[in-house]
C-alpha positions as YAML, in Angstrom:
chain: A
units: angstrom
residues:
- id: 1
  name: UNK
  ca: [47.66, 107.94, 115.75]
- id: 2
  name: UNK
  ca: [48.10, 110.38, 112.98]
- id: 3
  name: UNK
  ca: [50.49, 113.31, 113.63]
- id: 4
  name: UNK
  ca: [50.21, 116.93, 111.93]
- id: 5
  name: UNK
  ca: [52.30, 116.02, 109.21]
- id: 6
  name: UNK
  ca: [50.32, 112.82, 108.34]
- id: 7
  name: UNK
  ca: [52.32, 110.00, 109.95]
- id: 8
  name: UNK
  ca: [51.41, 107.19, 111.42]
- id: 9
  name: UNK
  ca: [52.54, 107.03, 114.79]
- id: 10
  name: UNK
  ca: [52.52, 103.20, 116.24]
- id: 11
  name: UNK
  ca: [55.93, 102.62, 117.10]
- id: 12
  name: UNK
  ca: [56.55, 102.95, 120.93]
- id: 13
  name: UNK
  ca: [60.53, 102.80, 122.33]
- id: 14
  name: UNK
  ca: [59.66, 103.01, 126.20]
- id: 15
  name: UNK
  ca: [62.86, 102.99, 128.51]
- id: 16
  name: UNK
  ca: [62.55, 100.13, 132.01]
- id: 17
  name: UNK
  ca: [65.81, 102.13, 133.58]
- id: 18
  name: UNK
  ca: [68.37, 104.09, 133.30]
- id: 19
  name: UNK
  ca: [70.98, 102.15, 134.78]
- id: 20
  name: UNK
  ca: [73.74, 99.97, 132.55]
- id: 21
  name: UNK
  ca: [76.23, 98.07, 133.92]
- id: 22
  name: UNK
  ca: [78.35, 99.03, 130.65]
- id: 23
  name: UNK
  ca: [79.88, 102.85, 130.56]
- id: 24
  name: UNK
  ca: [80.22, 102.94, 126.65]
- id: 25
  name: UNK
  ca: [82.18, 106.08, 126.30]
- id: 26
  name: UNK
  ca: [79.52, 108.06, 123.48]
- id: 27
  name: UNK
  ca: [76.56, 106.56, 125.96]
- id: 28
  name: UNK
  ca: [77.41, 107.03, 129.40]
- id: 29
  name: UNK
  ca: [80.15, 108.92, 131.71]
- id: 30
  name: UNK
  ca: [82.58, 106.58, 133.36]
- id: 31
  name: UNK
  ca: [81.87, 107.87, 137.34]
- id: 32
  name: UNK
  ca: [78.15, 107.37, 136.94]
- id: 33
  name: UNK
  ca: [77.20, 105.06, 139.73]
- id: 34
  name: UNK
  ca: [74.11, 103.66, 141.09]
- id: 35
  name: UNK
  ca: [72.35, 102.25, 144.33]
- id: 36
  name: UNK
  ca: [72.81, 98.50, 144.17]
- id: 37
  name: UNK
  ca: [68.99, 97.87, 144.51]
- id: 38
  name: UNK
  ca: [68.15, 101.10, 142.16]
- id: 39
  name: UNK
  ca: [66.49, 100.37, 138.99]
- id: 40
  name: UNK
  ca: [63.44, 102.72, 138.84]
- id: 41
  name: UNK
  ca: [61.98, 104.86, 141.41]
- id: 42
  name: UNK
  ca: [59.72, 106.39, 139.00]
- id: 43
  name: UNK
  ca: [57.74, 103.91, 137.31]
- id: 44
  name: UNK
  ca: [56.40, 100.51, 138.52]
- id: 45
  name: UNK
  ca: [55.96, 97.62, 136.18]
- id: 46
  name: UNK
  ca: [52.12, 98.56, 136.82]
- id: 47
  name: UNK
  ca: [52.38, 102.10, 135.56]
- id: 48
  name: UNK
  ca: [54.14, 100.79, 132.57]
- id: 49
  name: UNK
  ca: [51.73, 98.34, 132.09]
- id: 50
  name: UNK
  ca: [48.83, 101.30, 131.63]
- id: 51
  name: UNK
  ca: [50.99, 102.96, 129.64]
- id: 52
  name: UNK
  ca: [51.44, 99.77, 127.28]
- id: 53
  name: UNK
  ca: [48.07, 99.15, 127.06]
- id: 54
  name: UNK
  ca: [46.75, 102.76, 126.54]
- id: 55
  name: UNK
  ca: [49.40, 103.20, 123.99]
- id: 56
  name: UNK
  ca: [48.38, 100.02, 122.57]
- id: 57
  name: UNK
  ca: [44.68, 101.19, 122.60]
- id: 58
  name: UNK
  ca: [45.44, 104.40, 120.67]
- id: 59
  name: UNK
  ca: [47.15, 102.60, 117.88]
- id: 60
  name: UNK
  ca: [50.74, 101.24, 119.04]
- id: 61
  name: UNK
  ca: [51.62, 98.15, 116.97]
- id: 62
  name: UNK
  ca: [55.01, 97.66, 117.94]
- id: 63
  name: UNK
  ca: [57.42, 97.98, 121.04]
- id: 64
  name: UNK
  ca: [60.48, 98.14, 122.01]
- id: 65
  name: UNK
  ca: [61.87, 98.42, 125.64]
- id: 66
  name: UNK
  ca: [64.82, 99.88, 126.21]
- id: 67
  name: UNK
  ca: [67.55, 101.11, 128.76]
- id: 68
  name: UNK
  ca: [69.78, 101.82, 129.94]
- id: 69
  name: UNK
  ca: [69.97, 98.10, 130.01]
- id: 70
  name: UNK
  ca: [65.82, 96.64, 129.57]
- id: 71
  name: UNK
  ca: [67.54, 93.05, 130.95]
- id: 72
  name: UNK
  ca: [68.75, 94.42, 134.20]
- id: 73
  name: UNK
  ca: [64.58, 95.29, 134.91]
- id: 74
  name: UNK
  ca: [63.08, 92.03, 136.88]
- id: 75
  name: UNK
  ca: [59.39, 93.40, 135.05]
- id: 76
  name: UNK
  ca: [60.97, 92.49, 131.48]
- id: 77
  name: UNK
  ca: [59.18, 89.17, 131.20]
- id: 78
  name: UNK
  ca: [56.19, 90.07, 132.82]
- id: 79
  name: UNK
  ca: [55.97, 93.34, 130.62]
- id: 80
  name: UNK
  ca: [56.81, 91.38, 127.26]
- id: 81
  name: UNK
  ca: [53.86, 88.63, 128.02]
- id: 82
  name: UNK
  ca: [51.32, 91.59, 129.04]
- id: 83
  name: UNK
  ca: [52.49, 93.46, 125.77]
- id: 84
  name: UNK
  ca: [51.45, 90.00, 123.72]
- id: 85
  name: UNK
  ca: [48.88, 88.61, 125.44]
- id: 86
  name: UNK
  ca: [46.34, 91.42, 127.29]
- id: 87
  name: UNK
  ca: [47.93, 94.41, 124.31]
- id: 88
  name: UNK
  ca: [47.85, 91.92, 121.11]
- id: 89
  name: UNK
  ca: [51.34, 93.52, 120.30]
- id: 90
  name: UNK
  ca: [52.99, 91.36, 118.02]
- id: 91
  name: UNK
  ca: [55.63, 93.17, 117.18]
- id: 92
  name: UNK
  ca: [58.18, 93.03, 120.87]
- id: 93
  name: UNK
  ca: [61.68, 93.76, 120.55]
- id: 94
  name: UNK
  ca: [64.57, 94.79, 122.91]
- id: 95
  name: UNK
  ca: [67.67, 96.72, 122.82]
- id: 96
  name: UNK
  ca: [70.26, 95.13, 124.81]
- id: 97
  name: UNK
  ca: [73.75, 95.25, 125.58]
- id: 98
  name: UNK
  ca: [73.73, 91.64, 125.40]
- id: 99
  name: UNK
  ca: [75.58, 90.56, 128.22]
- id: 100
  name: UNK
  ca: [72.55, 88.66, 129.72]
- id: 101
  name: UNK
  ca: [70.92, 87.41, 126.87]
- id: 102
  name: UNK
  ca: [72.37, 84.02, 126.89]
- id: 103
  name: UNK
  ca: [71.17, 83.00, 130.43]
- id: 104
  name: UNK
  ca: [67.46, 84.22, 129.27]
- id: 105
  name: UNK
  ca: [66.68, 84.08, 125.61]
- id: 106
  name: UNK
  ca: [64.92, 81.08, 126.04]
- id: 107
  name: UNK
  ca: [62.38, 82.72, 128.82]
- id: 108
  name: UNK
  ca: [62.55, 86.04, 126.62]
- id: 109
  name: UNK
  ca: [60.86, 84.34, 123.57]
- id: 110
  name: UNK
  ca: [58.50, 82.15, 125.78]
- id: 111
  name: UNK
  ca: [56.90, 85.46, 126.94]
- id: 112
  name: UNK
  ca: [56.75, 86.60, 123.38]
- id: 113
  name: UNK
  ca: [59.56, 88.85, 122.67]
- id: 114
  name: UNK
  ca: [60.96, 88.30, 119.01]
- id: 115
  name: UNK
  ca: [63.37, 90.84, 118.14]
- id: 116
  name: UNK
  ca: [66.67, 91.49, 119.78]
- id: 117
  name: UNK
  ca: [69.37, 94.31, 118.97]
- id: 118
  name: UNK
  ca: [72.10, 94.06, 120.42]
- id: 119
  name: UNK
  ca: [74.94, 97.00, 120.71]
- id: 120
  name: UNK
  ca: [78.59, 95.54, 119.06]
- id: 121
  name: UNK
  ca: [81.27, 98.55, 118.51]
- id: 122
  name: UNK
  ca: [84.22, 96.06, 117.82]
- id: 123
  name: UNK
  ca: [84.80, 92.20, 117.38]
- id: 124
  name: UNK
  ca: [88.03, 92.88, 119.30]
- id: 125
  name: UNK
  ca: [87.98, 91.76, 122.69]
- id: 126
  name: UNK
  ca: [90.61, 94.12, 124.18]
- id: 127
  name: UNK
  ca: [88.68, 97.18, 121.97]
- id: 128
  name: UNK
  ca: [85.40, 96.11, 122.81]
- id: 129
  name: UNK
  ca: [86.40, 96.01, 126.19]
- id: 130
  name: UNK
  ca: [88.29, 99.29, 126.20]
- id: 131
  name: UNK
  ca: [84.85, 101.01, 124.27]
- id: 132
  name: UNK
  ca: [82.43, 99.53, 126.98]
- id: 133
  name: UNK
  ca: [84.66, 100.47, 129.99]
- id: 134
  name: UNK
  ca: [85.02, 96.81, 131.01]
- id: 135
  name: UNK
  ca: [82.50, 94.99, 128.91]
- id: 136
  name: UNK
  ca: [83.27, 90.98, 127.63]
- id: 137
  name: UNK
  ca: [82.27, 90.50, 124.24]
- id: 138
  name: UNK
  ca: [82.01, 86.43, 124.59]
- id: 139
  name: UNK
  ca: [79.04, 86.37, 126.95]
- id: 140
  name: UNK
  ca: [77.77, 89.04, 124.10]
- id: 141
  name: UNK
  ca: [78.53, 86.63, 120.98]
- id: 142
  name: UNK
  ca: [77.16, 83.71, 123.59]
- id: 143
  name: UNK
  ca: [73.85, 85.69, 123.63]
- id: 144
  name: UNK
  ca: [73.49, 86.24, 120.18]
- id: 145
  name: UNK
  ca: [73.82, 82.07, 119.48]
- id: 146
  name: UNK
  ca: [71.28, 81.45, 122.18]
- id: 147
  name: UNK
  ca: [68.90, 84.19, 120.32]
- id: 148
  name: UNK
  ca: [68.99, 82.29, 116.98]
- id: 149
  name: UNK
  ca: [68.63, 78.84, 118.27]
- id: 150
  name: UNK
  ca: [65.32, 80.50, 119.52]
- id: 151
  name: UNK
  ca: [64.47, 81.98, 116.58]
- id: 152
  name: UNK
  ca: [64.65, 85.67, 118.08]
- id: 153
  name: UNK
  ca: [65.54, 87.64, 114.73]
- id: 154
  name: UNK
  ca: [68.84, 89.42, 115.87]
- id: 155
  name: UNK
  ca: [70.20, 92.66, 114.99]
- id: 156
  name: UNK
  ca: [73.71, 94.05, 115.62]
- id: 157
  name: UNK
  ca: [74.02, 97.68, 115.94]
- id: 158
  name: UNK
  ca: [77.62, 99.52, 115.63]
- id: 159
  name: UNK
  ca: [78.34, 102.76, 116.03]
- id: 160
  name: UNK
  ca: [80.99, 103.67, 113.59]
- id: 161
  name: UNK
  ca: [84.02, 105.79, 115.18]
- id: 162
  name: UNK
  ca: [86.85, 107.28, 112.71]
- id: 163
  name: UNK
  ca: [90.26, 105.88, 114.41]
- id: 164
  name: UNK
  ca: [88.46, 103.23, 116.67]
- id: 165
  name: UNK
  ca: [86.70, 100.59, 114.62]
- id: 166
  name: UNK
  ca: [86.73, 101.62, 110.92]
- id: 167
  name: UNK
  ca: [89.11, 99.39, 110.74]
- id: 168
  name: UNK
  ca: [86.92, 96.66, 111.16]
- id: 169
  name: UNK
  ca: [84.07, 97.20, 109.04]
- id: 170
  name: UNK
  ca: [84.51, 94.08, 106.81]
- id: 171
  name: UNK
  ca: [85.07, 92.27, 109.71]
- id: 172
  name: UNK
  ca: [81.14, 93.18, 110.83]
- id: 173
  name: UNK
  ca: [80.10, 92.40, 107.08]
- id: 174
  name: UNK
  ca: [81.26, 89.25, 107.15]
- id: 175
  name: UNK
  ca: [79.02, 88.04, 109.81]
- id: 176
  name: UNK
  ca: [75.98, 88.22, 107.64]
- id: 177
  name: UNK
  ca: [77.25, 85.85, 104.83]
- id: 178
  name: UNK
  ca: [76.96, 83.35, 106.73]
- id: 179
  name: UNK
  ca: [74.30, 84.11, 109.59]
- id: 180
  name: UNK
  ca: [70.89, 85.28, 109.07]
- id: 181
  name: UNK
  ca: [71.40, 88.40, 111.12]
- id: 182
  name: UNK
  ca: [71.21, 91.98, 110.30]
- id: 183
  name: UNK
  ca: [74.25, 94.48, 111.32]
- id: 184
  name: UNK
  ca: [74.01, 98.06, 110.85]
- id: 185
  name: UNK
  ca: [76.25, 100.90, 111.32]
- id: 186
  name: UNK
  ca: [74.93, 103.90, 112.74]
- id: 187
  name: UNK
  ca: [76.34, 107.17, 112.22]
- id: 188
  name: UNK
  ca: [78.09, 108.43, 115.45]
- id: 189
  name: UNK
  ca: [75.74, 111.59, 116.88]
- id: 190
  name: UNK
  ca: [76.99, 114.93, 119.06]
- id: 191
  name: UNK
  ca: [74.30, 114.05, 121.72]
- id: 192
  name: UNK
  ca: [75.35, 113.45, 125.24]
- id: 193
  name: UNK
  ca: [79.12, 111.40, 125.84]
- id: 194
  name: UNK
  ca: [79.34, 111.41, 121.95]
- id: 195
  name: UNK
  ca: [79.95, 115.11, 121.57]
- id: 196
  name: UNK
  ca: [83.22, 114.80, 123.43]
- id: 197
  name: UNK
  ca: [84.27, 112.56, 120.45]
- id: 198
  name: UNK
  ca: [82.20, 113.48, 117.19]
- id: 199
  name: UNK
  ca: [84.64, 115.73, 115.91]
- id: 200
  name: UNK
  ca: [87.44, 113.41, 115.45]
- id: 201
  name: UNK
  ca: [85.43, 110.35, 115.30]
- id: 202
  name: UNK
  ca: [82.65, 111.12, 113.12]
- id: 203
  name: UNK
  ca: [82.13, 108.86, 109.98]
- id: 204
  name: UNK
  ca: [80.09, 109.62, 106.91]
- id: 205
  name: UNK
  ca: [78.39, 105.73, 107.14]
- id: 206
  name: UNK
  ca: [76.53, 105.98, 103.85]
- id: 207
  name: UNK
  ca: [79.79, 106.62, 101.94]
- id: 208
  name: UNK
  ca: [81.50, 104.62, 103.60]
- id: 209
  name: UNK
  ca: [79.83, 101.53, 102.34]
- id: 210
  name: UNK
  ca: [78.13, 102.91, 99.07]
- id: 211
  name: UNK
  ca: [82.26, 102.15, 98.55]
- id: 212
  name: UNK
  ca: [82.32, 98.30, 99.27]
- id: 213
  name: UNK
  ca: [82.41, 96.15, 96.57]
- id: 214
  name: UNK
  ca: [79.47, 93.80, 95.96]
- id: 215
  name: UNK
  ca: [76.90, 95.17, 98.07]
- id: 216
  name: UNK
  ca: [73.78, 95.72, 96.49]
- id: 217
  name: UNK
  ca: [71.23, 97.79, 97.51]
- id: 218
  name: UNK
  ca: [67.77, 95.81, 98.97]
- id: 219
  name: UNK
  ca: [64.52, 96.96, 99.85]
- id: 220
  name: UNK
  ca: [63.18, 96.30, 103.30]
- id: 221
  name: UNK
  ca: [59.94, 95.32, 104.49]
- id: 222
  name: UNK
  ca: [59.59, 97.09, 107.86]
- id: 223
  name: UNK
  ca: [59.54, 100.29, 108.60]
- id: 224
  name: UNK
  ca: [63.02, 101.02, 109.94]
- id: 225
  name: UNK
  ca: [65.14, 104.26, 109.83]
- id: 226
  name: UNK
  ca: [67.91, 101.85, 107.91]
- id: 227
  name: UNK
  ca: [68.79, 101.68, 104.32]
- id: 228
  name: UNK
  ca: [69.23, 97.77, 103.65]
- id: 229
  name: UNK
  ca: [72.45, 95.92, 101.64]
- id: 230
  name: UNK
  ca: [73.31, 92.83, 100.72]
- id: 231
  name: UNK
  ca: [75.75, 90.42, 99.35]
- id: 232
  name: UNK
  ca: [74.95, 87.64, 96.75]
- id: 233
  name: UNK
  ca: [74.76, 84.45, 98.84]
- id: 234
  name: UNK
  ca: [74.42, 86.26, 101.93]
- id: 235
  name: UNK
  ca: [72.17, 84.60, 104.92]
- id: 236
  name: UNK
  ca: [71.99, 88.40, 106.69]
- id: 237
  name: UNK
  ca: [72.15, 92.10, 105.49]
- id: 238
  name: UNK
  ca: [73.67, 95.07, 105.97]
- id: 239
  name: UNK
  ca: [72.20, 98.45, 107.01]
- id: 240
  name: UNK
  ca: [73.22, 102.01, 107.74]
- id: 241
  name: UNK
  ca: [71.51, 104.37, 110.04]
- id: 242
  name: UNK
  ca: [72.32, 108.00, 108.97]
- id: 243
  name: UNK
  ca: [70.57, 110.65, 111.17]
- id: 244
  name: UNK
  ca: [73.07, 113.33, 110.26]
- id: 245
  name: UNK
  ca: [74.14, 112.94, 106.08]
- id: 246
  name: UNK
  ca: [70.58, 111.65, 105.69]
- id: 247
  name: UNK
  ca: [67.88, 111.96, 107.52]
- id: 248
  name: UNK
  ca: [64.74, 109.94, 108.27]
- id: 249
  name: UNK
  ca: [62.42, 112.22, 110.00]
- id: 250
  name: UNK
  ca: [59.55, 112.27, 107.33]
- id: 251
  name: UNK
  ca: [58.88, 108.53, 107.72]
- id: 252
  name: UNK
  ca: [59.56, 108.58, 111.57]
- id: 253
  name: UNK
  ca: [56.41, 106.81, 113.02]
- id: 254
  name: UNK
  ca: [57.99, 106.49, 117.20]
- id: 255
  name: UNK
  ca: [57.46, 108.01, 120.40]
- id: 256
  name: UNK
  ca: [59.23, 107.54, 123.49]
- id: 257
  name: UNK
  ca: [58.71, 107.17, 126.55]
- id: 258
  name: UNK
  ca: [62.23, 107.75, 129.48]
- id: 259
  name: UNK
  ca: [62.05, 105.71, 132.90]
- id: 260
  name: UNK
  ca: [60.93, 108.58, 134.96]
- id: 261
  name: UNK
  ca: [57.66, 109.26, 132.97]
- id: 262
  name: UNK
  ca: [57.83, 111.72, 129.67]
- id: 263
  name: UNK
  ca: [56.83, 111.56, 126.19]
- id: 264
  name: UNK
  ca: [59.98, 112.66, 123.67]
- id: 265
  name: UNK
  ca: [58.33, 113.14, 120.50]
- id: 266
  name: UNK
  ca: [61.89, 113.51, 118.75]
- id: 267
  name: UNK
  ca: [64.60, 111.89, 119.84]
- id: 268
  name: UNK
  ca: [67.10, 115.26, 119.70]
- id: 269
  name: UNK
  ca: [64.40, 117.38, 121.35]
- id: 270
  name: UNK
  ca: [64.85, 119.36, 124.37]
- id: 271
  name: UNK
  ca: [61.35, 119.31, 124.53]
- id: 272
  name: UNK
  ca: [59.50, 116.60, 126.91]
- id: 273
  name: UNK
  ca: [55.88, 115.77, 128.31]
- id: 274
  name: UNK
  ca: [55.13, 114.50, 131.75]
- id: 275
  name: UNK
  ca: [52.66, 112.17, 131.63]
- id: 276
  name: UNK
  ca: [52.34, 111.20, 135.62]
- id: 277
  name: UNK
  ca: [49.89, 112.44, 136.34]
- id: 278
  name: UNK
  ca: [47.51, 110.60, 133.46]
- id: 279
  name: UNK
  ca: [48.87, 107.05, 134.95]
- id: 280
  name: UNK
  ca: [45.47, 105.42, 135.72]
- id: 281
  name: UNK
  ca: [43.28, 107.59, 134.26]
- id: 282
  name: UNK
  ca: [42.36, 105.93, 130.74]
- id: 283
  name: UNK
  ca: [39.84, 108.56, 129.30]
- id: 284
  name: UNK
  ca: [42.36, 111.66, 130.16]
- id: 285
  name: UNK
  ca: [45.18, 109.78, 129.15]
- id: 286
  name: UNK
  ca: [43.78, 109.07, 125.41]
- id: 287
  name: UNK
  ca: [42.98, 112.69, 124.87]
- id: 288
  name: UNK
  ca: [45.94, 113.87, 126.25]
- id: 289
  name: UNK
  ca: [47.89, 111.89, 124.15]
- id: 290
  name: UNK
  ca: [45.96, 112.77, 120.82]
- id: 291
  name: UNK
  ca: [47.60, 116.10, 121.37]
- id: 292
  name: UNK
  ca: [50.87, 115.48, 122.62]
- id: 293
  name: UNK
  ca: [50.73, 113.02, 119.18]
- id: 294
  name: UNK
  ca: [49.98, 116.46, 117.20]
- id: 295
  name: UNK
  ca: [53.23, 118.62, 118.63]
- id: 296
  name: UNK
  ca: [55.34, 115.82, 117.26]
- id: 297
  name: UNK
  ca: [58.31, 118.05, 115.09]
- id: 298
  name: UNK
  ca: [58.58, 118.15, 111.13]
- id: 299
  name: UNK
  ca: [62.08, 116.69, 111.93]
- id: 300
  name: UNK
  ca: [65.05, 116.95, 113.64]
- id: 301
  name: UNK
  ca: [67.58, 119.98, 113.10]
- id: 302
  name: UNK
  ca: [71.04, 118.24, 114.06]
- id: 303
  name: UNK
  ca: [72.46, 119.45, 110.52]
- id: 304
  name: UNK
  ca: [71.99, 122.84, 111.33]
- id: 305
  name: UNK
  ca: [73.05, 122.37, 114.24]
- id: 306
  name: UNK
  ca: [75.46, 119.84, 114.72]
- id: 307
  name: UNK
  ca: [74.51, 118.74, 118.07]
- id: 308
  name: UNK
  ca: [71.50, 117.61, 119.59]
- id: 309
  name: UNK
  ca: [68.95, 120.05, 121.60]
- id: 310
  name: UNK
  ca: [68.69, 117.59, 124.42]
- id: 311
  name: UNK
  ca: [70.70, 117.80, 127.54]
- id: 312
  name: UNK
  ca: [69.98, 114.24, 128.39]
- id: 313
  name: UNK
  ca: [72.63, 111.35, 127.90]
- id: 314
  name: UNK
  ca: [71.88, 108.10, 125.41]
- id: 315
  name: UNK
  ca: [71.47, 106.38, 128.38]
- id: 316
  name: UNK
  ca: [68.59, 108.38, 129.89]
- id: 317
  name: UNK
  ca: [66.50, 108.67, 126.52]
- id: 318
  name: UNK
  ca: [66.58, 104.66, 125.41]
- id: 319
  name: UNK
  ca: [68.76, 105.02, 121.92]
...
């Protein structure tokens, strides 16, 4: 699908839920509570199956699901093996708290999934605890073992917060020298939670490790929003997500898709598109989408603006 500014748009982030059972304090507010049996009560794993495979029939070549928390859904597995095997998406990833992984990795990359991020803001337990409202980083680090042993390619994502964890940025580098992950630091963003704290805790990331000493700049062979580093000897690399000192919008090639049912063409958009009411109905669907496809934005304005034109939280959108 080619939008109006001539990019190719196959990437598809689609969100299973809403719901967490983390309250990271940039992501989601700490009295948010749910019905114990609530997951969605929008979507079924059949309506995201059309979407899947109408997505994947207009040009969709890779997926990621998303949250809230995509391992908390009991359609995961199903949805991965239907993305592979009736879609012929190769390209299946998740982004995960990681505080289930290590009970079903193996399962996970039997259905066909092969790429895992998983959401790290310190290597402290009492901090990463204290950032997560109550999360425990060893079932995380647990997960992340059990994803390499089954050759899930693993990505760590930090958010980088002036006061809270800057202190342990070499820390976070020095888990790629000797495993063959990827960590990136993303730049903290005034959407949602995270404009209570952006003022005081906002970090330039690309300066902040253009400054390290023996990184070297590599180039990467996906198309990713991240800048790639590296350090001579190193099994992983390093990368830095910079939405606000440097944007990526002219090479941004994703939709998404929230667990109650629109299209956001850009994640900081207010703007969304309901597509109910095209849920088994291939023919309308694909033209519909062609234009939706076509309204996708130049680019974000969060520069300009310093915050985001959503009023959703992280945790409703899917990161």
């Amino acid at each position: 699908m080619i939008d109006k500014y001539g990019r190719n748009i196959n990437y598809l982030r689609i969100s299973l839920t809403d719901r967490c059972n983390l309250r990271c304090i940039y992501c989601m507010p700490s009295d948010i509570e749910f019905r114990d049996e609530y997951i969605n009560d929008t979507l079924s794993t059949g309506d995201y199956k059309f979407i899947i495979k109408s997505m994947a029939n207009s040009g969709i070549t890779k997926l990621r699901f998303t949250g809230g928390e995509p391992t908390l859904h009991p359609g995961l597995n199903d949805l991965i093996w239907f993305a592979k095997n009736e879609c012929n998406i190769n390209d299946i990833a998740i982004t995960t708290n990681g505080l289930n992984l290590a009970k079903i990795a193996s399962t996970l990359k039997a259905n066909g999934l092969n790429k895992v991020n998983i959401s790290i803001d310190s290597l402290k337990v009492y901090k990463y605890k204290s950032v997560t409202r109550g999360g425990d980083l060893t079932k995380v680090l647990n997960g992340i073992n059990e994803c390499l042993k089954e050759g899930i390619k693993v990505k760590i994502n930090c958010v980088a917060i002036k006061g809270f964890n800057d202190d342990e940025i070499l820390d976070f580098i020095e888990l790629i020298r000797y495993n063959p992950i990827d960590v990136r630091f993303i730049e903290l963003m005034p959407i949602g939670e995270g404009q209570k704290i952006y003022e005081n805790g906002y970090i330039n990331v690309h300066e902040m490790i253009e400054s390290i000493d023996g990184l070297y700049p590599v180039p990467s062979e996906e198309d990713s929003p991240a800048k790639y580093y590296k350090f001579k000897g190193a099994k992983g690399r390093i990368g830095v997500i910079t939405p606000l000192s440097c944007s990526f919008c002219k090479n941004c090639n994703r939709i998404r898709v929230t667990s109650n049912g629109k299209i956001k063409l850009c994640l900081h958009s207010k703007e969304e598109i309901d597509i109910r009411n095209y849920i088994n109905k291939p023919l309308i669907f694909r033209e519909v989408l062609k234009d939706i496809i076509l309204g996708k934005p130049e680019k974000h304005n969060l520069v300009e603006r310093q915050s985001s034109e959503t009023t959703r939280k992280m945790y409703e959108i899917g990161g």
